[in-house]
C-alpha positions, 0 to 999 in steps of 0.5 A: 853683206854677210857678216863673217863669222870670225870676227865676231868675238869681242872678248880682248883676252881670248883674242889676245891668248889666241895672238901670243899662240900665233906669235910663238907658232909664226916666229923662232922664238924660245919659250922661257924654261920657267914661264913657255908663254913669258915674251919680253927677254934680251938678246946678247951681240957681244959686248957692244950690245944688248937688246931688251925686248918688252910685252907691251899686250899682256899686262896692260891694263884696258884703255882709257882716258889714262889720266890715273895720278898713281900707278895700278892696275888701271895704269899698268901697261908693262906691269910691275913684274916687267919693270922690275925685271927690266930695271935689273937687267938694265943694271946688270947689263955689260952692253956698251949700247942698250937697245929697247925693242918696244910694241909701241911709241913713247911720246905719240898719241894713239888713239881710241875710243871705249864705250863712245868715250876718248881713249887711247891704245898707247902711252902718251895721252895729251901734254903735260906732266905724267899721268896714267901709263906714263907714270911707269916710264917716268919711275924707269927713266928717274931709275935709268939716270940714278944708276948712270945707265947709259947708251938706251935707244929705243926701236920702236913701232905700232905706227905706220910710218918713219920718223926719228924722236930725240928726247929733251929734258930740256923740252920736257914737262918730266925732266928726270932723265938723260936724253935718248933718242927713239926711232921708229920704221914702218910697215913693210907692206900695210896701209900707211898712216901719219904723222901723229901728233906728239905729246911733250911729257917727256920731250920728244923732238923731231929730227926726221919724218918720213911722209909729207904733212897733209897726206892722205891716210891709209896709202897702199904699198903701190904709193912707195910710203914703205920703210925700214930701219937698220942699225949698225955698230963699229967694231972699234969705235962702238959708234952706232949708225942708225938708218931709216930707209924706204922699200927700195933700200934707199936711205932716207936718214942717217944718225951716227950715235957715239957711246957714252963712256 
């Protein structure tokens, strides 16, 4: 078997320059007037709600086994810049719902392997009180419940299947946070994989899960493991319906969310 080419190159930061340029060509997307290449933003739907959407790529710092007991380069996957720049806009927002558009899944463990070693791709690494990347959520949840910031969900993704997560203070090892719930749908047309297994940090409980236990990985489109999610927010009432649903449309769960006031 020939080897290709293009694929060839290890290098993470040229492969990850050459995906941001793939992302702004392939999608309508505005650069930001100070900084063309900047990702992470909001979008504004009136006052009902506003989405923050992260970069969970460009500032990280490289996988490992994300046990650092202190933020740093080493635990950064926001970076402080990002973090800063989301405290405020939380703080400032006039939203009744604040949605957070995030790359990946807070409390399910994705892993990976560096230099033969365990090590892992996303934030949770194993249960217990926060360590590594888990330190910057853990700093932005306590900062989210001082300031009587209310109404977060997060839409999350990165995983291929759907599934619903309430997180619980009163299930967590982290407890210095108001409870919020966190929904994730996928894909659209890829191999299906799942369920993770979930770190209890900060909680997580399952409320829905779209595949059955035991099945077996990397399921083609044809197998009908294909969702999506939509959401919704009455008019009057600012109460949010969020739904995961299957390739066809059909709906496979449904949550109605009132706002905190």
């Amino acid at each position: 078997m020939l080897e290709d080419d293009r694929y060839t190159l290890k290098s993470a930061d040229l492969l990850a320059a050459r995906a941001k340029r793939a992302f702004f060509e392939y999608l309508p997307v505005r650069p930001d007037a100070i900084d063309p290449e900047r990702v992470y933003r909001t979008v504004r739907y009136g006052p009902s709600l506003e989405v923050f959407v992260l970069d969970q790529r460009s500032y990280r710092g490289p996988n490992s086994a994300n046990r650092q007991t202190m933020l740093g380069p080493e635990s950064a996957f926001h970076g402080p810049e990002q973090i800063a720049w989301l405290k405020a806009k939380l703080k400032t927002s006039t939203a009744t719902w604040k949605v957070i558009a995030s790359d990946m899944p807070i409390g399910l463990i994705v892993s990976d392997r560096v230099a033969g070693k365990p090590a892992f791709e996303a934030i949770a690494q194993a249960d217990g009180p926060p360590l590594g990347r888990e330190l910057e959520l853990a700093d932005l949840f306590r900062f989210v419940k001082e300031n009587r910031i209310r109404n977060l969900v997060w839409l999350t993704a990165d995983v291929h299947y759907a599934t619903a997560h309430y997180y619980d203070p009163a299930k967590a090892q982290f407890t210095e946070f108001d409870p919020f719930w966190e929904f994730i749908a996928g894909p659209i047309n890829a191999g299906t994989f799942g369920p993770g297994r979930l770190d209890n940090t900060f909680g997580p409980q399952v409320k829905f899960v779209g595949i059955p236990r035991g099945m077996k990985g990397n399921r083609p489109p044809s197998a009908g493991f294909q969702f999506f999610g939509s959401v919704r927010i009455d008019g009057a009432s600012e109460v949010m319906t969020v739904a995961l649903h299957d390739v066809t449309g059909k709906k496979l769960y449904s949550v109605e969310l009132p706002p905190v006031r």
